[in-house]
C-alpha positions in Angstrom: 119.0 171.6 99.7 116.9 169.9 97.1 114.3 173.2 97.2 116.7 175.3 96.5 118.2 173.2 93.6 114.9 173.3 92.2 114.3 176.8 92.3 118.0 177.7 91.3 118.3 178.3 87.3 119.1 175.1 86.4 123.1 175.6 84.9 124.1 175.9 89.0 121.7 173.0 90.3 124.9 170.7 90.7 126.9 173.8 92.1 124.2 173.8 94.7 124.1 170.2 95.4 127.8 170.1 95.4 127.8 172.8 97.7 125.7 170.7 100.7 126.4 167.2 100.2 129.8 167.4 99.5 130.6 170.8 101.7 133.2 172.1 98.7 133.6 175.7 98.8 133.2 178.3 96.4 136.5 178.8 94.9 136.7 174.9 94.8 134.1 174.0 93.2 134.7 177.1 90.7 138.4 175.9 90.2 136.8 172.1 89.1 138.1 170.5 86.1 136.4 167.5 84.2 139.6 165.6 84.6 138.6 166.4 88.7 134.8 164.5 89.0 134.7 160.4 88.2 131.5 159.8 88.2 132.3 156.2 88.4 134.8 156.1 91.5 131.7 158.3 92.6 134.7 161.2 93.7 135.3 164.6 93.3 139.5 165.5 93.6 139.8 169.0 95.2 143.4 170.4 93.3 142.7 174.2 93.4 140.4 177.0 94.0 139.6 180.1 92.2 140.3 182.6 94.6 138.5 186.6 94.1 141.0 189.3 94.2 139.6 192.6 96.4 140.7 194.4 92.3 138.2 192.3 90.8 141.0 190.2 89.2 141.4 186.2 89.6 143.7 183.6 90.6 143.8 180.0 90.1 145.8 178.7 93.1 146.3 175.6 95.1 144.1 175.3 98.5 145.2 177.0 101.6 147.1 173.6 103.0 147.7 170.1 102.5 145.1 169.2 104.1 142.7 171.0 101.2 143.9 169.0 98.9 141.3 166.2 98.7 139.3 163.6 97.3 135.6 163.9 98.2 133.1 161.2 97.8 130.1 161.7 95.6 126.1 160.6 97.5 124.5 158.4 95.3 121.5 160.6 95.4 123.3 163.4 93.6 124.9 161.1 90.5 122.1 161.8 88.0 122.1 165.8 88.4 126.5 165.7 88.1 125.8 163.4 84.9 123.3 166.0 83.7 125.3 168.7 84.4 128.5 167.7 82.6 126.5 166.6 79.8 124.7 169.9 78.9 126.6 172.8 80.9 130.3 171.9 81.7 133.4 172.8 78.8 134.2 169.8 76.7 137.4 168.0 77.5 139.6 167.0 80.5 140.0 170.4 81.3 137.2 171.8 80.7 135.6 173.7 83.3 132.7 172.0 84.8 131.0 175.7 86.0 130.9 178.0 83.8 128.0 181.2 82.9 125.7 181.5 80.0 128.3 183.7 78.1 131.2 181.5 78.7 132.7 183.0 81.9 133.8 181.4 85.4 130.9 182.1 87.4 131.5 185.9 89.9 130.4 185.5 93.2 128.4 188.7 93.5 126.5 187.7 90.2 125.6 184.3 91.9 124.7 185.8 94.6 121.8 187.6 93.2 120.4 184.1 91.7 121.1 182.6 94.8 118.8 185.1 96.4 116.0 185.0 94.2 116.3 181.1 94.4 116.0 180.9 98.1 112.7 183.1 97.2 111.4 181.1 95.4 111.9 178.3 97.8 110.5 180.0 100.5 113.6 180.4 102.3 115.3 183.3 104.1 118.5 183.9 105.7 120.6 181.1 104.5 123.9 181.9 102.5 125.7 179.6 100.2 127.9 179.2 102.4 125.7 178.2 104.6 125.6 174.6 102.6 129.0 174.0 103.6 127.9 174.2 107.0 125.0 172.0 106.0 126.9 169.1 104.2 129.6 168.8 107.4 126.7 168.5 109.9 125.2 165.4 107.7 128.6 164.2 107.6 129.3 164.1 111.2 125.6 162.9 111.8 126.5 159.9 110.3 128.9 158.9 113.0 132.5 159.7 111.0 135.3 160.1 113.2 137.3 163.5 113.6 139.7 162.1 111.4 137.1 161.6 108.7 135.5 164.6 108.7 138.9 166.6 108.8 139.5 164.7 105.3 136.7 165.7 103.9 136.5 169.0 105.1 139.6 169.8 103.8 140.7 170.8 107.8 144.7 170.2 109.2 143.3 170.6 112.5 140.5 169.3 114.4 138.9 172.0 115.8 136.1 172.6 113.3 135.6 169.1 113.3 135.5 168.6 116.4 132.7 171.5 116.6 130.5 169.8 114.0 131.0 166.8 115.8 129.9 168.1 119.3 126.2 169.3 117.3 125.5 166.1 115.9 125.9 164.5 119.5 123.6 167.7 120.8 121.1 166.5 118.1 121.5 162.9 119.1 120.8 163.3 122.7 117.3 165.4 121.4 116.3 162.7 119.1 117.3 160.2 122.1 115.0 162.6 124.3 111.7 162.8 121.6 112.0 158.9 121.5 111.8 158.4 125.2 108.6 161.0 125.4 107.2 158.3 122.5 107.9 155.8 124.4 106.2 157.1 127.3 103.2 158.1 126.0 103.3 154.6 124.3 103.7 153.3 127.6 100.2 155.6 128.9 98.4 154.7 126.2 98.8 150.6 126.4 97.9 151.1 130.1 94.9 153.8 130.4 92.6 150.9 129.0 93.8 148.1 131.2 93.0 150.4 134.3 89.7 150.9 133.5 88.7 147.4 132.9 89.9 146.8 135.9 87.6 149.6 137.4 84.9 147.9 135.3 85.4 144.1 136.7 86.4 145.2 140.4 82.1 146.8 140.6 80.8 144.3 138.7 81.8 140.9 140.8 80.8 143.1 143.4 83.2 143.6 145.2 84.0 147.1 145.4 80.7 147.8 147.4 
């Protein structure tokens, strides 16, 4: 994720950050108020998303349940770019909007698209989609061992299903880690012997008695 931050222009380096370690989506990190990120609590309140109209036109509107209503916690690692971000890119005041264009206007997703594109590029990437960070951010999440509960919260989920999903890949990527460890440990195991063997071979010729 970091790559692509890099090679992103640098007014949507915290969108893309936000993106994968917090798994926001794109209305709801669009729809973010200043009022909405404490940098201190290190949290992020999801309120509302800026949803596309199929005219053109847009709405501001509360997420799609309950459930989407959030608070997200902040990585450390990611502080410095949010603190960075409000300071030289994000309207001024509690409600200012914390993503915003070089002209003044809430980011369109088509328009990001095409620096997204050129970003991933640059970064020597291909096939991945923004949204693809959500995807991204709930897989770390689950790797870490949260419960389905847990990562429901901070999915923004009411039902566990997805969780659940991103759940059942962490434990498939567990049991391979568990399997590349073994396969160390078993060459480990090879490697500590081979010598012992031929000394052995060595002493059993030499005292003569192997003939």
């Amino acid at each position: 994720m970091f790559a692509i931050a890099d090679a992103v222009q640098p007014r949507y380096r915290a969108l893309v950050l936000m993106a994968g370690f917090l798994g926001l989506r794109w209305g709801e990190l669009i729809g973010l108020r200043r009022r909405d990120i404490d940098l201190d609590r290190r949290a992020v309140r999801v309120r509302q998303a800026v949803a596309e109209l199929t005219n053109g036109q847009r709405e501001i509107k509360a997420p799609k349940s309950e459930a989407g209503k959030r608070t997200v916690s902040i990585p450390e690692a990611i502080l410095p770019d949010l603190r960075a971000h409000l300071e030289h890119f994000a309207e001024p005041g509690s409600e200012g909007r914390v993503f915003i264009g070089g002209k003044g206007a809430t980011p369109r997703r088509n328009h990001f698209n095409r620096l997204w594109h050129q970003a991933c590029e640059r970064a020597g990437i291909s096939g991945l989609r923004f949204h693809d960070l959500r995807h991204t951010g709930n897989t770390l999440a689950a790797s870490t061992g949260a419960s389905t509960c847990e990562l429901m919260a901070r999915m923004g989920h009411s039902t566990a299903r997805a969780a659940l999903i991103y759940q059942h890949a962490s434990a498939e990527r567990d049991r391979l880690i568990a399997d590349s460890v073994s396969q160390l440990v078993s060459q480990a195991r090879k490697a500590a012997a081979a010598p012992r063997e031929e000394v052995s071979a060595q002493d059993w010729h030499v005292d003569g008695t192997g003939g």
